[in-house]
C-alpha positions as CSV (number, residue, x, y, z in Angstrom):
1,X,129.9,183.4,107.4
2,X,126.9,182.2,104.9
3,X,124.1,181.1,107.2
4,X,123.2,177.6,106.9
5,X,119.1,176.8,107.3
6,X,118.7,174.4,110.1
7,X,116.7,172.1,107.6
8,X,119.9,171.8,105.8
9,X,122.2,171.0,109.0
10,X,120.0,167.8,109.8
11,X,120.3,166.6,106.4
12,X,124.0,167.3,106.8
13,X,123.8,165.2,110.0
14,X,122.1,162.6,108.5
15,X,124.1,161.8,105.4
16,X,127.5,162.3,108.0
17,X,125.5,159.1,110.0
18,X,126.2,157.2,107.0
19,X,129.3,158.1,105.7
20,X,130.5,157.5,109.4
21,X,129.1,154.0,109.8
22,X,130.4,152.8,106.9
23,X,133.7,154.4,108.1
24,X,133.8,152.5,111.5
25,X,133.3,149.2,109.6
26,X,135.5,149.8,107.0
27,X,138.0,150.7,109.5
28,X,137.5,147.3,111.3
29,X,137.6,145.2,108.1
30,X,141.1,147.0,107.1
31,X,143.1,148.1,110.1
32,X,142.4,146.0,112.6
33,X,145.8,144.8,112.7
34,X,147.4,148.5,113.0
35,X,148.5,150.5,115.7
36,X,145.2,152.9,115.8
37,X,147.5,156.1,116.1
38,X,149.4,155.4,113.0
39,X,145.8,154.7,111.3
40,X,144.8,157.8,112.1
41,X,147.7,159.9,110.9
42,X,148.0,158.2,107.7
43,X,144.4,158.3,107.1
44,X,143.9,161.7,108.0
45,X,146.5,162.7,105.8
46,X,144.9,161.3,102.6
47,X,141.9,163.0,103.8
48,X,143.1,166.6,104.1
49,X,144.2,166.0,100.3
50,X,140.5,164.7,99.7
51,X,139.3,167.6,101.1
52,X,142.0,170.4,99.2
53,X,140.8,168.7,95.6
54,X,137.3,168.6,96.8
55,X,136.8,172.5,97.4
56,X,138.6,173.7,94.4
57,X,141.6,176.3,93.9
58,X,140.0,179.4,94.6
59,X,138.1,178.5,98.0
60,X,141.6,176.8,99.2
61,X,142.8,180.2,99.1
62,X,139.8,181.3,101.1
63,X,140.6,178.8,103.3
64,X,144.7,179.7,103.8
65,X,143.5,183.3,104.4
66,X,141.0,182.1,106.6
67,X,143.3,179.6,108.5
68,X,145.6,182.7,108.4
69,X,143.8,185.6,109.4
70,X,142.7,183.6,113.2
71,X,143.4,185.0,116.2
72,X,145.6,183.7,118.6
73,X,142.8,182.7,120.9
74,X,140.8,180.9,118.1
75,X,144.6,179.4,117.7
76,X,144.6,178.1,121.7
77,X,140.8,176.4,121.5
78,X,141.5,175.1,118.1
79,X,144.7,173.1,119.5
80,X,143.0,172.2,122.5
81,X,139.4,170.9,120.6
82,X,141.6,168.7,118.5
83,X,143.9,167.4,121.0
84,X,141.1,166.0,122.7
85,X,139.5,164.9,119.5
86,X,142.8,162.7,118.9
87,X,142.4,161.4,122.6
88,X,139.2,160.2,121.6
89,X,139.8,158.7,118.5
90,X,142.5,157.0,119.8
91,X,140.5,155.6,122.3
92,X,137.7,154.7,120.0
93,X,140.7,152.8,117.2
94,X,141.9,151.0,120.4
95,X,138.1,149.8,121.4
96,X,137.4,148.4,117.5
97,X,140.8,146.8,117.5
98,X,140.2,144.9,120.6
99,X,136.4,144.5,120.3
100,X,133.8,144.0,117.9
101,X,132.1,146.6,115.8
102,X,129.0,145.9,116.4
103,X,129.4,146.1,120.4
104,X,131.8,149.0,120.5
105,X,130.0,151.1,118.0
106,X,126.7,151.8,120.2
107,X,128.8,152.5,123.5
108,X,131.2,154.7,121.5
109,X,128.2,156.8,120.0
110,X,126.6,157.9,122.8
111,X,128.2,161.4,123.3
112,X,124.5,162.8,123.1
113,X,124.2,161.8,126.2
114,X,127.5,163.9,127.6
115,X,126.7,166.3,124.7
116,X,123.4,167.9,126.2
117,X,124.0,168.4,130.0
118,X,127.3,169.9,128.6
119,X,125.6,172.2,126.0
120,X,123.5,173.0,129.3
121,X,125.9,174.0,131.5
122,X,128.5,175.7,130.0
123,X,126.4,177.2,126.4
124,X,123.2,177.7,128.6
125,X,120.9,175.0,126.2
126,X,117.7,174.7,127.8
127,X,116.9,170.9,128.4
128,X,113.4,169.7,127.8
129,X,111.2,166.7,129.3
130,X,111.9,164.3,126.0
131,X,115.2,165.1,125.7
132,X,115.7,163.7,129.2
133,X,113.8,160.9,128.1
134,X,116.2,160.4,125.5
135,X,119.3,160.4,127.4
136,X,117.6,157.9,129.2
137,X,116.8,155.5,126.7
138,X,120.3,156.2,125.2
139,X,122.1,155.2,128.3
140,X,120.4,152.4,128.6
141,X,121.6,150.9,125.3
142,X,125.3,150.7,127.5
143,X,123.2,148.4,129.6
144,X,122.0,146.0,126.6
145,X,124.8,146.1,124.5
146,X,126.8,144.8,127.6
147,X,123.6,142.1,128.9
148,X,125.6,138.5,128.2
149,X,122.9,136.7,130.8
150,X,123.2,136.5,134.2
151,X,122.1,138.7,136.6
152,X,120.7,142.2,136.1
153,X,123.8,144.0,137.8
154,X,126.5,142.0,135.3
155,X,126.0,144.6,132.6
156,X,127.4,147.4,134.8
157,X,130.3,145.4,135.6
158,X,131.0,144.2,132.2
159,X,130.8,148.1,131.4
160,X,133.4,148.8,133.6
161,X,135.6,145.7,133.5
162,X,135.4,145.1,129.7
163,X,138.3,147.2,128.0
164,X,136.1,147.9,125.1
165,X,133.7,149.1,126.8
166,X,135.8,151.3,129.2
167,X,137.4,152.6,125.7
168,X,134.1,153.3,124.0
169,X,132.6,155.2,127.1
170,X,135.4,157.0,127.5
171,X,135.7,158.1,123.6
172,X,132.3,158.9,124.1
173,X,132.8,161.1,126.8
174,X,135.9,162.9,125.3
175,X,133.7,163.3,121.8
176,X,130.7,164.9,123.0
177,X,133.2,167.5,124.9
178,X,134.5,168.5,121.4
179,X,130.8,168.2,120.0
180,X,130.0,171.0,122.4
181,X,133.1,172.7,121.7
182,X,132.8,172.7,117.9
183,X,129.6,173.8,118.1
184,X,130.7,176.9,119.5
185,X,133.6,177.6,117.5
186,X,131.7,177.6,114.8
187,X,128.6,179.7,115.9
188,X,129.8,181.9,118.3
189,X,133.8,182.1,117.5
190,X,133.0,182.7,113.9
191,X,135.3,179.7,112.1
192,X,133.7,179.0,109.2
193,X,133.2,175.1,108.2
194,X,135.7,175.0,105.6
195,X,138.6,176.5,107.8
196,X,137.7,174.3,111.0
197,X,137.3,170.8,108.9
198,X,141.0,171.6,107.3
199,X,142.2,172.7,110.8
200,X,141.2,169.4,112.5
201,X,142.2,167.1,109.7
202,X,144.9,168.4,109.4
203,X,145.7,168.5,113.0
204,X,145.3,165.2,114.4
205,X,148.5,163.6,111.9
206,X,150.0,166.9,113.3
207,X,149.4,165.7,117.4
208,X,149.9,162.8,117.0
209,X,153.5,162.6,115.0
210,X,155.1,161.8,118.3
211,X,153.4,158.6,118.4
212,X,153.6,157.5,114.7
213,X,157.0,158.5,114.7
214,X,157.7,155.2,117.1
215,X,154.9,152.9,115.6
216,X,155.7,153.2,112.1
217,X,155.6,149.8,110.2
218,X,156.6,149.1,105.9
219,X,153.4,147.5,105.6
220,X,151.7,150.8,105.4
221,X,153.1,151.5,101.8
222,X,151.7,148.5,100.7
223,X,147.9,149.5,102.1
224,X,148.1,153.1,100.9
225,X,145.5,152.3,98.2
226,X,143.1,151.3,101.3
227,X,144.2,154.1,103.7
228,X,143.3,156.6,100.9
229,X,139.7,155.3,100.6
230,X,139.8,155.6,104.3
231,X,141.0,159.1,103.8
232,X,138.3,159.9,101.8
233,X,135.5,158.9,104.5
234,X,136.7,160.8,106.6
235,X,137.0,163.4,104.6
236,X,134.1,163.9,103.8
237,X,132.3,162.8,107.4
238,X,134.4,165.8,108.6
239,X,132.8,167.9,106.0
240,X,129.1,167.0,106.8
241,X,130.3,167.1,110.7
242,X,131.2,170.8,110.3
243,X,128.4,171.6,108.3
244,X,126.1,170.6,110.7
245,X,127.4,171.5,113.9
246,X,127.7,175.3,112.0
247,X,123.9,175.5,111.5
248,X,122.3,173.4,114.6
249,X,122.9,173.0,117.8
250,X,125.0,170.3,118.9
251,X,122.8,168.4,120.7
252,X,120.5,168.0,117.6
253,X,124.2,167.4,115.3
254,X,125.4,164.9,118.2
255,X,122.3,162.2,118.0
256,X,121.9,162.1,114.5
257,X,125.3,161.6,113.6
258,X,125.5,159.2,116.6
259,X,123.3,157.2,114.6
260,X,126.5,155.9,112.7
261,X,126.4,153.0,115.3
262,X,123.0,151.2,113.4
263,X,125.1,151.4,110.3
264,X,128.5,149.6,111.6
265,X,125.5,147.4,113.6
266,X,124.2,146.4,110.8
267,X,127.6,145.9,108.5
268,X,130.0,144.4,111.2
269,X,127.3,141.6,112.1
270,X,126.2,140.5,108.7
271,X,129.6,140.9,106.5
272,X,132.0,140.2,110.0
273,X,129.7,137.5,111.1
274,X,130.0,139.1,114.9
275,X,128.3,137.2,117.4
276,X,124.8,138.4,119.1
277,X,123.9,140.6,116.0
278,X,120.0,140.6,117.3
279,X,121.2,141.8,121.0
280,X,123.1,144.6,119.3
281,X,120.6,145.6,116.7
282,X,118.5,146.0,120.0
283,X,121.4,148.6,121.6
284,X,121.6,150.3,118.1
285,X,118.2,150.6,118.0
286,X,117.2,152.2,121.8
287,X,120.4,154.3,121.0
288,X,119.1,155.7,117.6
289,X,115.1,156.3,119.9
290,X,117.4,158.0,122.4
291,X,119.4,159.8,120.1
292,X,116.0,160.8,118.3
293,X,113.7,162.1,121.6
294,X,116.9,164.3,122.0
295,X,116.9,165.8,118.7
296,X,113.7,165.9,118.3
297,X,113.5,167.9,121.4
């Protein structure tokens, strides 16, 4: 596998932070009115088509004999990694459908802090001082994006009470797991980016057929034109995603492509009109300093 610089896998995370914030509030604008698993699947599947035309012939023979060539226990953690991948985006589809963008996208972006202690504990990461910081200051964007007034305890409880929010934390939670376990898959387990992005794209429509299969609705023909563009966010965010997580560790890739959530901050409040933009621009905001003392770090 071609070594990536590190220089190159932040820049990777960065552009990925964009590409996935406009993703989250395009996916609000469009498919708010879908069932999120059938959204996924039909989406996904446009973007594993993306991504075949995208790489050219000769590398998606690479990738086949790549894809081909992996050993039954690359086989087992693949399956698992995107199993729980789909888990979490279905979680995260749910929390946009029933919440606004701009208060579900800071929650839902704050695997960093799950990514690091993980990355910690099970890949041996050694946690410094400002990263701590950071996971502090992260976490405590939960606590303003859920502050409606009141008193100082009624952000907890919103946190846990609110669906959104129970959704988002949870997606977090489920994300930063696969963060962690990408990262390893791709630097120690020797999947190159090209073969894992196909092999999760292509997995989730795969995982979650059982679910479309019951769900499915005419209306998508009619939208195919929009789940395409869709397709080709994601796409390409997978592409960056692997990119990076093959070159850094994941809790550098984790916080910068966290930062998505400023992005669908700024676009759900100002084109979606959502209420308490300046409140949530605040959240974004001590998310993206969090998410930056980590990296950083």
């Amino acid at each position: 596998m071609v070594e990536i610089p590190s220089s190159y896998g932040v820049a990777y995370a960065g552009t990925g932070a964009v590409i996935w914030g406009a993703f989250l509030f395009y996916l609000k604008y469009h498919f708010s009115e879908y069932p999120p698993a059938l959204v996924l699947a039909v989406t996904n599947v446009f973007s594993v088509a993306w991504f075949l035309a995208a790489i050219g012939l000769t590398a998606n023979r690479t990738v086949v004999d790549g894809i081909v060539s992996l050993p039954p226990s690359d086989w087992v953690a693949a399956f698992v990694v995107v199993s729980v991948f789909s888990l979490g985006l279905l979680m995260l589809y749910h929390a946009l459908a029933v919440g606004d963008v701009s208060y579900v996208a800071p929650l839902s972006k704050l695997s960093p802090a799950f990514v690091l202690p993980l990355e910690v504990i099970v890949l041996g990461q050694f946690l410094k001082p400002v990263q701590v910081m950071g996971i502090i200051i992260a976490t405590g964007a939960v606590y303003i994006a859920n502050y409606q007034g009141g008193g100082l305890h009624e952000p907890f409880r919103t946190a846990i009470s609110a669906r959104p929010a129970r959704l988002a934390l949870a997606s977090a939670l489920l994300l930063g797991i696969v963060d962690v376990s990408q990262r390893a898959l791709l630097q120690d387990g020797g999947i190159t980016p090209e073969v894992w992005t196909l092999v999760k794209l292509a997995g989730v429509p795969l995982v979650l057929s059982p679910i479309v299969w019951r769900n499915w609705t005419p209306s998508v023909w009619a939208d195919l034109r929009k789940f395409a563009v869709a397709g080709a966010f994601v796409g390409v965010g997978e592409w960056l995603t692997a990119l990076a997580f093959s070159s850094v560790p994941a809790s550098v890739a984790s916080p910068i492509i966290s930062l998505q959530a400023v992005v669908a901050v700024v676009l759900g409040g100002i084109v979606l009109g959502e209420d308490r933009l300046a409140l949530r621009l605040v959240a974004a905001g001590s998310a993206a300093v969090g998410v930056a003392l980590i990296a950083l770090g």
